[in-house]
ROSE-4610 file (N, C-alpha, C; in Angstrom, 1 decimal, always signed):
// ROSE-4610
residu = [X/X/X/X/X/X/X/X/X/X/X/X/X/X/X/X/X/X/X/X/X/X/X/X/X/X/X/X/X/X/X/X/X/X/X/X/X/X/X/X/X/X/X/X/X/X/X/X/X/X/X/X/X/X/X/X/X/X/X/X/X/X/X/X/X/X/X/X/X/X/X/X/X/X/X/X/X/X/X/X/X/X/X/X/X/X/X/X/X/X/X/X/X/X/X/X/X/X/X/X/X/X/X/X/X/X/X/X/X/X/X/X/X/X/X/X/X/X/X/X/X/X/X/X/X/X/X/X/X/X/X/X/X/X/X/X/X/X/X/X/X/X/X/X/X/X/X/X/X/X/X/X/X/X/X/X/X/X/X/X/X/X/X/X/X/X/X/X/X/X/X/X/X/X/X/X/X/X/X/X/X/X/X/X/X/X/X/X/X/X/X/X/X/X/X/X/X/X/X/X/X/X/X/X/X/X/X/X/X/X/X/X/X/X/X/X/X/X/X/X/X/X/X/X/X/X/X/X/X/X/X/X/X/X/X/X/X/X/X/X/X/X/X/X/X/X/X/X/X/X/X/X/X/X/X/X/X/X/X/X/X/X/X/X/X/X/X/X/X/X/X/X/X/X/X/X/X/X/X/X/X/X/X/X/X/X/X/X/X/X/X/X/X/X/X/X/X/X/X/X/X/X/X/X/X/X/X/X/X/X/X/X/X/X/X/X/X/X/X/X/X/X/X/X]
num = [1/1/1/2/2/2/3/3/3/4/4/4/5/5/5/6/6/6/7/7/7/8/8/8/9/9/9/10/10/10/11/11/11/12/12/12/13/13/13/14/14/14/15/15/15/16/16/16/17/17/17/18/18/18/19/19/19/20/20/20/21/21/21/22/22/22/23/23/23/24/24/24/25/25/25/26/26/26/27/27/27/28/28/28/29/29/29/30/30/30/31/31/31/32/32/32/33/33/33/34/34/34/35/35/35/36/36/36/37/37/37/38/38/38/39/39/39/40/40/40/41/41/41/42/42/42/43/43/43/44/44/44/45/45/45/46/46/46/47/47/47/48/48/48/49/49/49/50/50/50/51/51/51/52/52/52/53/53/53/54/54/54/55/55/55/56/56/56/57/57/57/58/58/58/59/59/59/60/60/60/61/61/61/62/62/62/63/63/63/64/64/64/65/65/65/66/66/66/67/67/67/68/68/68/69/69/69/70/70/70/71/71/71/72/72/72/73/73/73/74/74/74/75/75/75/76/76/76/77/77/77/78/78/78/79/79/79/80/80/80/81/81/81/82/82/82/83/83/83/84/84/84/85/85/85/86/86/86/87/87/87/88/88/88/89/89/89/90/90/90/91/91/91/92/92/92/93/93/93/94/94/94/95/95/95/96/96/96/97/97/97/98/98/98/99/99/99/100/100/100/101/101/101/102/102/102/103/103/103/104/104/104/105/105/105/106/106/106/107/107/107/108/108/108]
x = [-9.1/-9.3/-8.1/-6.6/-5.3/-5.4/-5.8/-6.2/-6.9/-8.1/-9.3/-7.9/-7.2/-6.1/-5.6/-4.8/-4.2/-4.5/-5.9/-6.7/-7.3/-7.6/-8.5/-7.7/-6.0/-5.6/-5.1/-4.5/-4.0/-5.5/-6.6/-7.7/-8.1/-8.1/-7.8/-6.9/-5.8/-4.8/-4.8/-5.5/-5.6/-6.7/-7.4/-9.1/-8.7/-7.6/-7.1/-6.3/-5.7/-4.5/-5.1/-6.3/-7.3/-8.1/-8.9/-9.2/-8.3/-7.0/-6.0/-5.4/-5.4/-4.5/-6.1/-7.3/-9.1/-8.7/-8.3/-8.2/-6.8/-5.8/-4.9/-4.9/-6.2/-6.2/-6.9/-7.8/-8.6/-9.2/-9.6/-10.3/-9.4/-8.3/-7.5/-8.4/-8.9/-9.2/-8.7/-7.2/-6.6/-7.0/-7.2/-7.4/-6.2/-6.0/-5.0/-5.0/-4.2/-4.1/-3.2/-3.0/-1.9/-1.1/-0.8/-0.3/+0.6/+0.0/-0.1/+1.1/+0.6/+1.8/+3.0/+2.8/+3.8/+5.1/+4.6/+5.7/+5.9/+5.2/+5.9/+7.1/+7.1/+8.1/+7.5/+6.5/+5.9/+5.8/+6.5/+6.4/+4.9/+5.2/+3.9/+4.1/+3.2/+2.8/+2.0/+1.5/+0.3/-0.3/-1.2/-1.2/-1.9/-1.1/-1.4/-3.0/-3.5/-4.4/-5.8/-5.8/-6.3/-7.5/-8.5/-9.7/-9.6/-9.0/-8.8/-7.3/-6.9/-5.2/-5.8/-5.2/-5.2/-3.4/-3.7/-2.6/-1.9/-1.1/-0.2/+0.5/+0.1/+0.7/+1.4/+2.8/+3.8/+4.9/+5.4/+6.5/+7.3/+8.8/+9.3/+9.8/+9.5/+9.7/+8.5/+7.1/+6.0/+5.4/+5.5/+5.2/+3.7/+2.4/+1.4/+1.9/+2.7/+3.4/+3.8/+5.1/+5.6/+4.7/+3.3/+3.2/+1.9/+1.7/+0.6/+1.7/+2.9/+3.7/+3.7/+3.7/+4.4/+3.2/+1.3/+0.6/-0.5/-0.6/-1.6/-1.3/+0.0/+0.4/+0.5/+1.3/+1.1/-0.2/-0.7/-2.4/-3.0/-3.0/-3.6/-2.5/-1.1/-0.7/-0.7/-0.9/-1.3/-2.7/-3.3/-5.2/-5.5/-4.9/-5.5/-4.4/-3.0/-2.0/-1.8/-1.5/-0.7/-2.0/-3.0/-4.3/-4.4/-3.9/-4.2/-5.8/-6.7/-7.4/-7.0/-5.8/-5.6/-4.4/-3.6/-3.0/-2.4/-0.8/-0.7/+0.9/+0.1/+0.8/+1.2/+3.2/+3.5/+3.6/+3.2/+3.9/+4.4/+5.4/+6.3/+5.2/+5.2/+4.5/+5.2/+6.5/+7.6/+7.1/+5.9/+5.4/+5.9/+7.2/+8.0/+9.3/+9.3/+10.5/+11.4/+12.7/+13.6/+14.3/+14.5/+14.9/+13.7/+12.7/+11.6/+12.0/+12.2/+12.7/+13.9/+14.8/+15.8/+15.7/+14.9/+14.4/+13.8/+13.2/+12.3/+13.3/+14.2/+15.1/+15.5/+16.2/+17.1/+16.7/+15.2/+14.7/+14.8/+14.9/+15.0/+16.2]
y = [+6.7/+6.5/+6.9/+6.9/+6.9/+9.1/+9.6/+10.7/+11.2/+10.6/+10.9/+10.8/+9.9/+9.4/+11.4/+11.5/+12.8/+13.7/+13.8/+15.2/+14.8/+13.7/+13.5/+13.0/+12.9/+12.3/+14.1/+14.6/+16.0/+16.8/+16.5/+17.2/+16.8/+15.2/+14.7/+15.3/+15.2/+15.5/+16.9/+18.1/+19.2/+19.6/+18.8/+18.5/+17.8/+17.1/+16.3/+17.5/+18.1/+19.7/+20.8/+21.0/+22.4/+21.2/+20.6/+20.0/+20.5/+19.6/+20.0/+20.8/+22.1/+23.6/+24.1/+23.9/+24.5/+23.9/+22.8/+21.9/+22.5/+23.0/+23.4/+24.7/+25.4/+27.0/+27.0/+26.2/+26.0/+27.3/+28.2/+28.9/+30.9/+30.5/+31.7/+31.4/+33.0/+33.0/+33.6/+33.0/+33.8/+33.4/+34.4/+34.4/+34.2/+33.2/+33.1/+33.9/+34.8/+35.8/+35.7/+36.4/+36.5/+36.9/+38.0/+38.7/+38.1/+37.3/+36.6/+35.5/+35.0/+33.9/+34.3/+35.6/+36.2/+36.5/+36.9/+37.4/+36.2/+34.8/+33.2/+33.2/+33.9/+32.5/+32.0/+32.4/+31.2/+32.2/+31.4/+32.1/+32.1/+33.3/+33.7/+33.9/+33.4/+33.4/+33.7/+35.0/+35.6/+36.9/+37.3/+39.0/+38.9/+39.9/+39.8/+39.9/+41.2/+41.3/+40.7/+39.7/+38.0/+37.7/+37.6/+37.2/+36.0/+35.0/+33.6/+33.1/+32.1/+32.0/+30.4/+29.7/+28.5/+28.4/+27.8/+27.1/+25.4/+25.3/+24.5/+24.2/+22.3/+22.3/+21.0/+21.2/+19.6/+19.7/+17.9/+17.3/+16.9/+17.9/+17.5/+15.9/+15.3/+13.3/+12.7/+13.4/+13.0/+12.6/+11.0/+10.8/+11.7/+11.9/+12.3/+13.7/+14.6/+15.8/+15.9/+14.4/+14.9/+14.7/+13.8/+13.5/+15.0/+15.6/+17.1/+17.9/+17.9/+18.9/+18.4/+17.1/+16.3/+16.9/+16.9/+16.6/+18.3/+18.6/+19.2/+20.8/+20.7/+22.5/+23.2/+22.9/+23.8/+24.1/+23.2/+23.6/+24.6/+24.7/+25.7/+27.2/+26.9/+28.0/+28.9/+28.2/+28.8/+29.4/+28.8/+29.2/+29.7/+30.0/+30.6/+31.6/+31.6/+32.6/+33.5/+32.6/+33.6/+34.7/+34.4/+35.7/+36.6/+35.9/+36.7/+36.1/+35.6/+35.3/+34.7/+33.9/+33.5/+33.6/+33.7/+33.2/+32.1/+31.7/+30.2/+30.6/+29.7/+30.0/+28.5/+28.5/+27.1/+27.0/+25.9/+25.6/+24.8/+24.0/+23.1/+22.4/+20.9/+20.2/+18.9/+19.0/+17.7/+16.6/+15.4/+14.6/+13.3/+12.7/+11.7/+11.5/+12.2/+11.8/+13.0/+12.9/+13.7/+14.0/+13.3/+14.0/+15.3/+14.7/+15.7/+17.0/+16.9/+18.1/+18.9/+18.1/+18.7/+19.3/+18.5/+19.1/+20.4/+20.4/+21.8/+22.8/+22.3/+23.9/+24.2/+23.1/+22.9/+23.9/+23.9/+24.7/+26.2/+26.2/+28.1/+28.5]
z = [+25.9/+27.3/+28.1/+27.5/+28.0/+28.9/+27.3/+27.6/+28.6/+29.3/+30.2/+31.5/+31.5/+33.2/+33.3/+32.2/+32.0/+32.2/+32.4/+33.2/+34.2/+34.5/+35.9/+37.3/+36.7/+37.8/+38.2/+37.5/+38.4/+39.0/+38.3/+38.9/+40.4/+40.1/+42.1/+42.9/+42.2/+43.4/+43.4/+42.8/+43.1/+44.0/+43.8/+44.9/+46.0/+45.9/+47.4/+47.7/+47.4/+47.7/+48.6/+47.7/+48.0/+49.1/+49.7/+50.6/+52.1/+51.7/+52.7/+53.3/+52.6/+52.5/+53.1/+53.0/+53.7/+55.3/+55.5/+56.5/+57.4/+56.8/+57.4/+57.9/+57.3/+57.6/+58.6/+59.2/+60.1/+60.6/+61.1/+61.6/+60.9/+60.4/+59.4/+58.4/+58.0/+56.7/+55.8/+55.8/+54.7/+52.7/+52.4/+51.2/+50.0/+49.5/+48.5/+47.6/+47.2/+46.1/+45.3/+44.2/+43.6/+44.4/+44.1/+45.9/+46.5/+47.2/+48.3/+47.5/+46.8/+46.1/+45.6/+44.8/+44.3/+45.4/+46.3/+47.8/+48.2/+47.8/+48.2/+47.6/+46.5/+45.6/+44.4/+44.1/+43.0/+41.7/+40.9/+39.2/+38.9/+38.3/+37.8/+36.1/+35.1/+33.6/+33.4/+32.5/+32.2/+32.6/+32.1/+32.8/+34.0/+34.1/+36.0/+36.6/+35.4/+36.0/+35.3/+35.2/+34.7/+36.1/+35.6/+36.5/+37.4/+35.9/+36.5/+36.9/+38.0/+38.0/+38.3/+37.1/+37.6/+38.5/+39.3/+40.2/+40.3/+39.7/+39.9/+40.8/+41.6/+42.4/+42.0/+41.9/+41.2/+41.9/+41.6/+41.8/+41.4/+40.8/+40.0/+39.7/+40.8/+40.7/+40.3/+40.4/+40.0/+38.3/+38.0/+37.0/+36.0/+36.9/+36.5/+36.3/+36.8/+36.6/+35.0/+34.7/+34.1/+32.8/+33.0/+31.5/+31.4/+32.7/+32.6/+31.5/+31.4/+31.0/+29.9/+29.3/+28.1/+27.1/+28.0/+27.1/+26.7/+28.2/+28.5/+28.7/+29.5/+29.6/+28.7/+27.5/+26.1/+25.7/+25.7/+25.8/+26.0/+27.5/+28.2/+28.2/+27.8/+28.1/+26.6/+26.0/+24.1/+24.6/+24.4/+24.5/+25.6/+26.7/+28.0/+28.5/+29.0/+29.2/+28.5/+26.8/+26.2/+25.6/+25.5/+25.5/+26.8/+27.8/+28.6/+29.7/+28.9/+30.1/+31.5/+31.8/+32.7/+33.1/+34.9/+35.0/+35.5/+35.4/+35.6/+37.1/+37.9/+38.9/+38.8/+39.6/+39.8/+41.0/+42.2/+43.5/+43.8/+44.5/+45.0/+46.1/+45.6/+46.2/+46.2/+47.2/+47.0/+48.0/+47.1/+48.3/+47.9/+46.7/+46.8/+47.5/+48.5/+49.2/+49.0/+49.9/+50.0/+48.8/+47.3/+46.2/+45.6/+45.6/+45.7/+46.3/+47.4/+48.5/+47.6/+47.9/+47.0/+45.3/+44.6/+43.1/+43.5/+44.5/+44.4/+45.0/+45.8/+46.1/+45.2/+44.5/+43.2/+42.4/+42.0/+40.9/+41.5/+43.0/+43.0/+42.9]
């Protein structure tokens, strides 16, 4: 049961993410691309030219973060990057407060 928390809580908060970022674009219809992220700032893992990109959005102070990395990322980055069907994009999404803020510069 402990397992089911471990996939369904990042799946919310990436359906609460993508919700907000539709909501923020309001009448721009910009298309998120690789591209488009790559010229952000955001690491990119996997071949590029990969059909599917799942997108990571975390907090380096975020407990559900840290146990996606403890349980689930090797996972998908064995069986899905390192073949190449996908890739894995990360973004900074510092929503615990101002150390948050700072972890995420930190990391660039």
């Amino acid at each position: 049961m402990k397992k089911y928390y471990l996939i369904a809580i990042p799946v919310v908060i990436g359906i609460i993410v993508a919700l907000y970022l539709q909501y923020q674009s309001g009448d721009k219809q910009e298309k998120i691309t690789t591209q488009t992220l790559i010229q952000n700032g955001s690491p990119l893992m996997g071949n590029s030219n990969a059909k599917i990109t799942i997108l990571e959005w975390g907090d380096y102070q975020c407990t559900y973060c840290y146990k996606f990395h403890q349980s689930s990322k090797d996972a998908i980055i064995e069986e899905y990057v390192n073949t190449g069907k996908v890739n894995f994009v990360f973004r900074d999404f510092p929503l615990n407060g101002p150390n948050s803020v700072l972890a995420a510069q930190g990391s660039y």
